[in-house]
C-alpha positions in Angstrom: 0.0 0.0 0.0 1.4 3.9 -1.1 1.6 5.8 1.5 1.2 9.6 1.2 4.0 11.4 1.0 3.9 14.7 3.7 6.4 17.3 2.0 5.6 18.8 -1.8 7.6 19.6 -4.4 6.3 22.7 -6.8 8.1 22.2 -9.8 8.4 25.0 -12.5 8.5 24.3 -16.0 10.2 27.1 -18.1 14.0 27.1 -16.7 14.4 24.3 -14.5 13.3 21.6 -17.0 13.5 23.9 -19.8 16.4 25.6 -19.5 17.0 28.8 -21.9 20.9 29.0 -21.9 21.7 25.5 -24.1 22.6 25.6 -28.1 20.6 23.3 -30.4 23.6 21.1 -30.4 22.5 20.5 -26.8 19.4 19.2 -27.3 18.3 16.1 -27.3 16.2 15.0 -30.7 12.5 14.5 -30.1 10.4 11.6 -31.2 7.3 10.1 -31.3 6.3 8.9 -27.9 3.4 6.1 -27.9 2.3 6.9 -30.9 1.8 10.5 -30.3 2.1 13.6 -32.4 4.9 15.5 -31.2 4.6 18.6 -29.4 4.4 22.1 -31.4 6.2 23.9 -29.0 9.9 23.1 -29.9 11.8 24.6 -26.7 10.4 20.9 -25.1 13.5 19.4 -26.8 15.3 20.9 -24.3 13.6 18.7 -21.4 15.9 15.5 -20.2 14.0 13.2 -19.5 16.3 11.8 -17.4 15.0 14.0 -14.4 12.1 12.0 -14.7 13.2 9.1 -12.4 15.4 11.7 -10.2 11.9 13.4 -10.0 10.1 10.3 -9.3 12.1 8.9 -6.4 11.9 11.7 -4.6 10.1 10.7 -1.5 7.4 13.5 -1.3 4.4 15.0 -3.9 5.0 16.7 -6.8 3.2 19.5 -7.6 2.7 21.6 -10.9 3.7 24.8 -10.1 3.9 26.6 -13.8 2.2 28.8 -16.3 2.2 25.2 -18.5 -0.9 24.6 -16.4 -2.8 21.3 -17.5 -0.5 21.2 -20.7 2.5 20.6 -18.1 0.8 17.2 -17.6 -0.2 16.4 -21.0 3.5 17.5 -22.9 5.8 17.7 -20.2 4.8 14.8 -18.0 4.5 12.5 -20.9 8.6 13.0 -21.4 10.0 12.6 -18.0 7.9 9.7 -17.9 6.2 11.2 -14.8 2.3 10.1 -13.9 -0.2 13.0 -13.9 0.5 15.3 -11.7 -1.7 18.3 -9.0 -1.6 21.1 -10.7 -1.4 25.0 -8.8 -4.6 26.8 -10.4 -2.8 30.7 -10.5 -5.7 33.0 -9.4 -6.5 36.3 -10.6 -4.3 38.2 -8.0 -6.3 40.8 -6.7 -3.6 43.0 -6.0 -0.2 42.4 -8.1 0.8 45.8 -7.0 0.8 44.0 -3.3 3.7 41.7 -4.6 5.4 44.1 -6.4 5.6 46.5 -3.3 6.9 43.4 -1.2 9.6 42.3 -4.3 7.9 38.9 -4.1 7.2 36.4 -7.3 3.9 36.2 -7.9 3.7 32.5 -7.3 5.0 33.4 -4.0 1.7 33.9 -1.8 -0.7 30.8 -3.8 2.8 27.8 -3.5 2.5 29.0 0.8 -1.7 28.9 0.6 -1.6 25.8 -1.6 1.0 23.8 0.4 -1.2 24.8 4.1 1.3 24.1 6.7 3.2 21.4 4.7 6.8 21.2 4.3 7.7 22.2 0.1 10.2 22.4 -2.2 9.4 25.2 -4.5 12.2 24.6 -7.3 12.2 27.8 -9.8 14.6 30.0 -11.8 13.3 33.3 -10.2 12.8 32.9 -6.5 14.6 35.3 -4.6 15.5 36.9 -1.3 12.6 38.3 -0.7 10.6 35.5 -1.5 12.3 33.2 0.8 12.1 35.7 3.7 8.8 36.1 2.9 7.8 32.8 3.2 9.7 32.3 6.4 7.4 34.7 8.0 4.3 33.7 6.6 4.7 29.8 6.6 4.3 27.8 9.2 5.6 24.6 8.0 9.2 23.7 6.2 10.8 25.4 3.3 13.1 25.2 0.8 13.2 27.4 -2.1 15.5 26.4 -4.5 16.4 28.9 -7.5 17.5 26.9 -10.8 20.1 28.9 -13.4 17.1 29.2 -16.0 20.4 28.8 -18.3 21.9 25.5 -17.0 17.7 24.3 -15.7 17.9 21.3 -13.4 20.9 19.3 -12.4 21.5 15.8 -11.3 23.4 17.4 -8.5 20.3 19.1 -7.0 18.8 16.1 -6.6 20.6 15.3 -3.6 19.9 18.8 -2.4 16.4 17.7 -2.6 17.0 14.7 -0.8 18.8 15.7 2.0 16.2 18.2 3.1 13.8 15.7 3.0 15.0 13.6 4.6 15.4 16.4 7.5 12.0 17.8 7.1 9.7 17.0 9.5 7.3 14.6 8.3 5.0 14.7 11.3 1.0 16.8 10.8 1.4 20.2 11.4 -2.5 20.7 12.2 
């Protein structure tokens, strides 16, 4: 029997697994998968799908945390080899001015709301400073916000980033 996993992991899309910095020579060749038209947007070339299993033996929930949306699951997904996944639902904010004034991503305030008083991961290429104090003062579980080169995207090396913290966080219920 599965058991549930306690801590998240909100994974971006554009820069950590597709990373903006590479040369065509770089990426890999894409092909039909299952049958399945490829995708129209090219930049998924860039995905390794070897992250996929790195991804998947992480022992905690991932969590859709991009402007991909649903299409995150039905491109993206598909290539790491990764089941379907939760997906964050961005709201309209009602004031982006707020974030602005308080230098924080606008992902920021929905990953802490979505994630309750869970421990996350929040694994994007433009987290900053302020986000992570932010956060700190607003969250009352664990958190690690890891900013990704959106150059270089995701390395086998920050997998064991990932998995030391998790293996630290505390996996008892907050409520």
């Amino acid at each position: 029997m599965d058991t549930p996993h306690h801590s998240l992991l909100f994974l971006d899309v554009d820069g950590p697994l597709i990373p903006f910095g590479t040369t065509p020579a770089d990426h890999r060749q894409p092909s039909i998968v299952d049958e399945r038209p490829l995708p129209t947007n090219p930049l998924v070339a860039r995905v390794d799908p070897a992250l996929g299993p790195l991804l998947s033996d992480l022992p905690c929930e991932l969590v859709w945390a991009t402007t991909w949306l649903h299409e995150a699951n039905q491109v993206v997904g598909p290539l790491l080899g990764l089941p379907e996944l939760a997906i964050v639902e961005w709201p309209d904010l009602p004031d982006p001015q707020l974030d602005e004034w308080f230098g924080l991503h606008w992902k920021t305030r929905t990953i802490v709301e979505w994630a309750a008083r869970r421990s996350f991961i929040w694994v994007d290429d433009e987290i900053s400073d302020n986000d992570r104090d932010w956060v700190s003062d607003h969250h009352f579980g664990q958190a690690l916000l890891h900013r990704v080169d959106p150059r270089i995207g995701l390395r086998h090396s920050d997998f064991a980033v990932f998995a030391k913290w998790l293996a630290a966080a505390d996996p008892a219920d907050p409520g």
